[in-house]
MDTraj code that builds the backbone (N, CA, C; nanometers):
import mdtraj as md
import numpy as np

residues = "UNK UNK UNK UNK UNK UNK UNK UNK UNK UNK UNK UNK UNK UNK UNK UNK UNK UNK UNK UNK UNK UNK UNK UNK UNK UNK UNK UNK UNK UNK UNK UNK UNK UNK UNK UNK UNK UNK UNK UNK UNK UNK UNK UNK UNK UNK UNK UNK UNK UNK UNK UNK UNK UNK UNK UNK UNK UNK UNK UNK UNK UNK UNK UNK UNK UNK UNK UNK UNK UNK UNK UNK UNK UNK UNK UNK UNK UNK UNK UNK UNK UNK UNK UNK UNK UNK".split()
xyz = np.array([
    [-4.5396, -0.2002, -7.1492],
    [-4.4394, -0.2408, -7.0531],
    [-4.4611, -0.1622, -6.9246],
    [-4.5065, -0.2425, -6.8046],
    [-4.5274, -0.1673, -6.7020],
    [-4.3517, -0.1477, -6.6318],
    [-4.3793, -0.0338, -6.5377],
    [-4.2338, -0.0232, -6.4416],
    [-4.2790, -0.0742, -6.2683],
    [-4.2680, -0.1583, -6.2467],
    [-4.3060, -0.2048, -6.1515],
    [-4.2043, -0.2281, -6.0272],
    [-4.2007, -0.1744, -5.9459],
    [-4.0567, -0.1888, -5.7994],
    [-4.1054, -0.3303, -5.7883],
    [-3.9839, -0.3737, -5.6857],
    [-3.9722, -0.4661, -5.7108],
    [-3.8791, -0.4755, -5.5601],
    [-3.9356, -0.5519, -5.4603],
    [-3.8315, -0.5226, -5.2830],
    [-3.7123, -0.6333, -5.3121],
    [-3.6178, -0.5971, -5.3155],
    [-3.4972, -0.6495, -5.2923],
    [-3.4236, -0.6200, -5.2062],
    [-3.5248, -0.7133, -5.0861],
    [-3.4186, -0.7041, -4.9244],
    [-3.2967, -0.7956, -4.9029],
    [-3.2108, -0.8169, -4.9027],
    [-3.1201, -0.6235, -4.9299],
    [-3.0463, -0.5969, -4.9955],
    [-3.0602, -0.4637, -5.0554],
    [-3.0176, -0.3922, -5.1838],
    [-2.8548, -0.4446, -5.2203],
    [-2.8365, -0.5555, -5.3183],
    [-2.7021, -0.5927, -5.3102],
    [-2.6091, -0.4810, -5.3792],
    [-2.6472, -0.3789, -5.4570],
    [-2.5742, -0.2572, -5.4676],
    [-2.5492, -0.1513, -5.3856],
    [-2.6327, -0.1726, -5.2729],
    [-2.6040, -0.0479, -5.1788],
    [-2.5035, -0.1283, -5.1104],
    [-2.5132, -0.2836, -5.0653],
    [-2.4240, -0.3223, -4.9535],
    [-2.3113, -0.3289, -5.0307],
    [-2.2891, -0.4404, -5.1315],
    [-2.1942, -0.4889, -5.2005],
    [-2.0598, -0.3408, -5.2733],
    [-2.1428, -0.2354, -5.3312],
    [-2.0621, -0.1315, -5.3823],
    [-1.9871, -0.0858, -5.2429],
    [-2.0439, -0.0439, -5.1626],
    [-1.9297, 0.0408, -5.0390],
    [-1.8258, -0.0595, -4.9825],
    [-1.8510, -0.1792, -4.9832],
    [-1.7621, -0.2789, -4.9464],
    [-1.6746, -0.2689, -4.9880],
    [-1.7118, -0.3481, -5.1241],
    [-1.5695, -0.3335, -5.2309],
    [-1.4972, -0.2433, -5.2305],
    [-1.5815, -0.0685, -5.2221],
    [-1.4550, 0.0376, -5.1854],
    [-1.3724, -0.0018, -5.0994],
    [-1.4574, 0.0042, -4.9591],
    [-1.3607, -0.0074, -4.8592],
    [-1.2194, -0.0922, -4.8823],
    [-1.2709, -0.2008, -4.9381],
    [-1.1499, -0.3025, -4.9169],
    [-1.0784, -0.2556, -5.0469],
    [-1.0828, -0.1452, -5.1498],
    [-0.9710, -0.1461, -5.1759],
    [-0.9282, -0.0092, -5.1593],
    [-1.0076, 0.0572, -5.0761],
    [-0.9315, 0.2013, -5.0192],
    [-0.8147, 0.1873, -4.9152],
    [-0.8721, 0.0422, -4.8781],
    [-0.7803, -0.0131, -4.7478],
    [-0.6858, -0.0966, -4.7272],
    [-0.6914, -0.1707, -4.8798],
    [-0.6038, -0.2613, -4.9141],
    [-0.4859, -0.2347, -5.0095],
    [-0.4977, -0.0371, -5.0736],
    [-0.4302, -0.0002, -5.1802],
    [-0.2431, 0.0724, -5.0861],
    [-0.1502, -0.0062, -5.0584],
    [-0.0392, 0.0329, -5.0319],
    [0.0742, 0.1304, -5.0985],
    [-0.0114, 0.1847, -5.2222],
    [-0.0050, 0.3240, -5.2993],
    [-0.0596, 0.4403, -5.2199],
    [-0.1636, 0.4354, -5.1759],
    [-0.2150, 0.5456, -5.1457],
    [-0.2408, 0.5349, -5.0369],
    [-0.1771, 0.6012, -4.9319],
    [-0.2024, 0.5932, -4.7813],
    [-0.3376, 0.7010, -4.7591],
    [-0.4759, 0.6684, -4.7290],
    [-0.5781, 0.7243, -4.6727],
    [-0.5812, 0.7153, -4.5211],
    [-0.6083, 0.8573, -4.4790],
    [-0.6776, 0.8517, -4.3519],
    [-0.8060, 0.8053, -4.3672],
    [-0.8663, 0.6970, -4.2045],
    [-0.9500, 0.6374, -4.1967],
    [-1.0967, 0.7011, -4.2187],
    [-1.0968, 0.8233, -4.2057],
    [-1.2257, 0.9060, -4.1767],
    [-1.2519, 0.9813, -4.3227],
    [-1.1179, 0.9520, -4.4206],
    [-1.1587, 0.9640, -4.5914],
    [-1.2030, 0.8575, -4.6132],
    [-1.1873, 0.7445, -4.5825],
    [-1.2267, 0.6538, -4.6792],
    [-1.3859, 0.5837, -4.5908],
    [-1.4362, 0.6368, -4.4704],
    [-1.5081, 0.6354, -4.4219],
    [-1.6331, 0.7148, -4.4943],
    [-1.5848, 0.8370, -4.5203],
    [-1.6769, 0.9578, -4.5814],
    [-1.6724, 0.8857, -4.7121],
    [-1.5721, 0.8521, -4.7557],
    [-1.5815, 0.7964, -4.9432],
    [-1.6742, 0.6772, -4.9600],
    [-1.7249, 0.5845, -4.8135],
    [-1.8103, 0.4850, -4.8000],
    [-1.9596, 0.5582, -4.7984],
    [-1.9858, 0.6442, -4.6889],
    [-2.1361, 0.6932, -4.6635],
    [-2.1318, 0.7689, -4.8070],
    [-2.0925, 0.8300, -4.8929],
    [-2.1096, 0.8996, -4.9879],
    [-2.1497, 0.7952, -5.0894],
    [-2.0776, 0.7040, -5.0854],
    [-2.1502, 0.5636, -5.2573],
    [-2.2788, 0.5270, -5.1803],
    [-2.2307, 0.4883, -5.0591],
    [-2.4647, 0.4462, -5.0070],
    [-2.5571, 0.5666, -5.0367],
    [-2.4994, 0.6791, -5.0443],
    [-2.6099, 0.7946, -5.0875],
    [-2.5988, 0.8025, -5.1698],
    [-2.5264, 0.7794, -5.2837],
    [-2.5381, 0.7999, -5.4510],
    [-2.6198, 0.6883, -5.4703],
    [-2.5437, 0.5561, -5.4690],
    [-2.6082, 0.4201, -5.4981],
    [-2.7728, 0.4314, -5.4443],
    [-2.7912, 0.4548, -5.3077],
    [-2.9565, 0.4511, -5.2448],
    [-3.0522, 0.5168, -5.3510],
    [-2.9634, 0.6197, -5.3593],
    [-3.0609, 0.7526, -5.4426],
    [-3.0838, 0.7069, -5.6097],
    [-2.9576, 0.6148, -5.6148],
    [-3.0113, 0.5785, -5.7998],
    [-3.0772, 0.4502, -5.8082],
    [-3.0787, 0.3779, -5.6914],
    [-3.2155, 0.2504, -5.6861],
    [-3.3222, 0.3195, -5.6717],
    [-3.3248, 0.4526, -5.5866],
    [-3.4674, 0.4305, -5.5772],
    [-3.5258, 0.5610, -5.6635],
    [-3.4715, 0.6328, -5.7280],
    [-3.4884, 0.6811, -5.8317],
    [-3.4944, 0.6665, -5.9915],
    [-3.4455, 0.5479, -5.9786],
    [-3.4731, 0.4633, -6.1123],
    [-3.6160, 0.3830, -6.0865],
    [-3.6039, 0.3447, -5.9659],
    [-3.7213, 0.3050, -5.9550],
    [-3.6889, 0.1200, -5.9341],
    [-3.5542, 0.0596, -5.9021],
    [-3.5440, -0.0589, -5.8768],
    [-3.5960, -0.1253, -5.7813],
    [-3.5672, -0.0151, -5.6644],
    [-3.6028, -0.0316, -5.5284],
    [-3.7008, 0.0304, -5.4296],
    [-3.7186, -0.0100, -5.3490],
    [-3.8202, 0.0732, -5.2272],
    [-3.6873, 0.1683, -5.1713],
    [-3.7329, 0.2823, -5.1117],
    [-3.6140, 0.3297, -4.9862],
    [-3.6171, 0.2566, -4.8608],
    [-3.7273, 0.1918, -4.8388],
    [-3.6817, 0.0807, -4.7193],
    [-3.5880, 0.0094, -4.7356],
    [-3.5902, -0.0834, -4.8716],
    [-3.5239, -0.1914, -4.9012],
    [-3.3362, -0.1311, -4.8413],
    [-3.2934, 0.0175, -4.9391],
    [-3.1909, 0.0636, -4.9200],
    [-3.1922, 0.1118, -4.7377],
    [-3.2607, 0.1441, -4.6824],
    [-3.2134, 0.2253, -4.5545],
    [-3.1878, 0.0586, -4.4734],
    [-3.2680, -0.0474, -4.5229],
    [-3.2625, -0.1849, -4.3744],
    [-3.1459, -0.2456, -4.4616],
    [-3.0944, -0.1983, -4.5807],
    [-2.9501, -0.3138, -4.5977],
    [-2.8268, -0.2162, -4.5564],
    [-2.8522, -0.0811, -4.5098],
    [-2.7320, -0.0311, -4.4675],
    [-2.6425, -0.0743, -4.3077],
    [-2.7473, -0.1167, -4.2222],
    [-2.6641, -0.2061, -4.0886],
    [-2.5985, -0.3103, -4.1556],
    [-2.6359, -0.3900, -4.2390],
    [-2.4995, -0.4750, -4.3342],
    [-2.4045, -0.4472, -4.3897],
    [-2.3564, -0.3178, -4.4096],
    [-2.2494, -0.2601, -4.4527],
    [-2.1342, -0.2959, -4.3143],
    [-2.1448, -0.2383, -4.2419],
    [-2.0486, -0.2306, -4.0988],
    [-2.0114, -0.4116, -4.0972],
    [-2.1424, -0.4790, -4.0860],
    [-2.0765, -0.6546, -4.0160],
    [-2.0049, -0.7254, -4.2051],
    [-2.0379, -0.6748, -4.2621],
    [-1.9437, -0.7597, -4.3525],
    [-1.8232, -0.7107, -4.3384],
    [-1.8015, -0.5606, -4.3708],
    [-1.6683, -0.4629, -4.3803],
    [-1.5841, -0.5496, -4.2486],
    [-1.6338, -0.5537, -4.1114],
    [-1.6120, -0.6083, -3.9770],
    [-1.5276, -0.7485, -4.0173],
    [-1.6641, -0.8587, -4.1298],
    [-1.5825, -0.9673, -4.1074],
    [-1.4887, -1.0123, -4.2126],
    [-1.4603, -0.9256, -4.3298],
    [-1.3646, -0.8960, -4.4206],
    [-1.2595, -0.8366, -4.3606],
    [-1.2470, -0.7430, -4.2512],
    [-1.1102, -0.7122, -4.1598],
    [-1.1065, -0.8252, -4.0810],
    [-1.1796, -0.9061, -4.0193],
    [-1.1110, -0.9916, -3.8975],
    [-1.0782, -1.1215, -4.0023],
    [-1.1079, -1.1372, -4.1246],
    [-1.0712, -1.2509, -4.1913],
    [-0.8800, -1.2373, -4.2820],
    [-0.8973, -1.0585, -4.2684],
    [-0.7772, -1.0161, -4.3013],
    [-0.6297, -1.0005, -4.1701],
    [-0.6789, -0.9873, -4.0717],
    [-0.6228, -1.0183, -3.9328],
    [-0.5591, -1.1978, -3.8985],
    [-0.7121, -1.2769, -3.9360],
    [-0.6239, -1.4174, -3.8913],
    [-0.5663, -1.4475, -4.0346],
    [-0.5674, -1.3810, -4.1477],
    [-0.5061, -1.4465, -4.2671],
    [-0.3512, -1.3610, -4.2293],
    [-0.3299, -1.2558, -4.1972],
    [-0.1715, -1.2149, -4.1558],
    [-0.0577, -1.2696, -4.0491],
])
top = md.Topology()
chain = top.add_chain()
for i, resn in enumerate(residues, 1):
    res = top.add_residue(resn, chain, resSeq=i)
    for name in ("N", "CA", "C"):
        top.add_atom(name, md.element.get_by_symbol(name[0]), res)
traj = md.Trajectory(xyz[None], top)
């Protein structure tokens, strides 16, 4: 059984995991967070998550460093979709 990488542009665990935080660090009306915790609680899962794709060996570190500018425009259009839905 070879271990062979494998480019998965772009890493749907690096983008997809910090998202989902966000939206429910931001959506939880239990727990009032300041913006710059749940900011730091975002860059911290892309460095865990980056580091266990590409240390397992799923991914390239390219694959993880070019899907991190996709983090910001989804997070972006998951708030402006939460704006015209209020």
């Amino acid at each position: 059984m070879t271990n062979e990488r494998s480019s998965s542009l772009p890493s749907r665990v690096v983008v997809v995991g910090p998202c989902m935080l966000f939206g429910v660090l931001t959506s939880s009306e239990v727990v009032d967070l300041q913006v710059w915790i749940t900011i730091l609680a975002v860059i911290g899962l892309v460095l865990i998550s980056s580091f266990a794709r590409v240390h397992m060996g799923s991914c390239y570190p390219s694959d993880c460093i070019l899907s991190m500018p996709l983090i910001p425009l989804v997070i972006g259009f998951a708030n402006l979709l939460r704006l015209i839905d209020a």
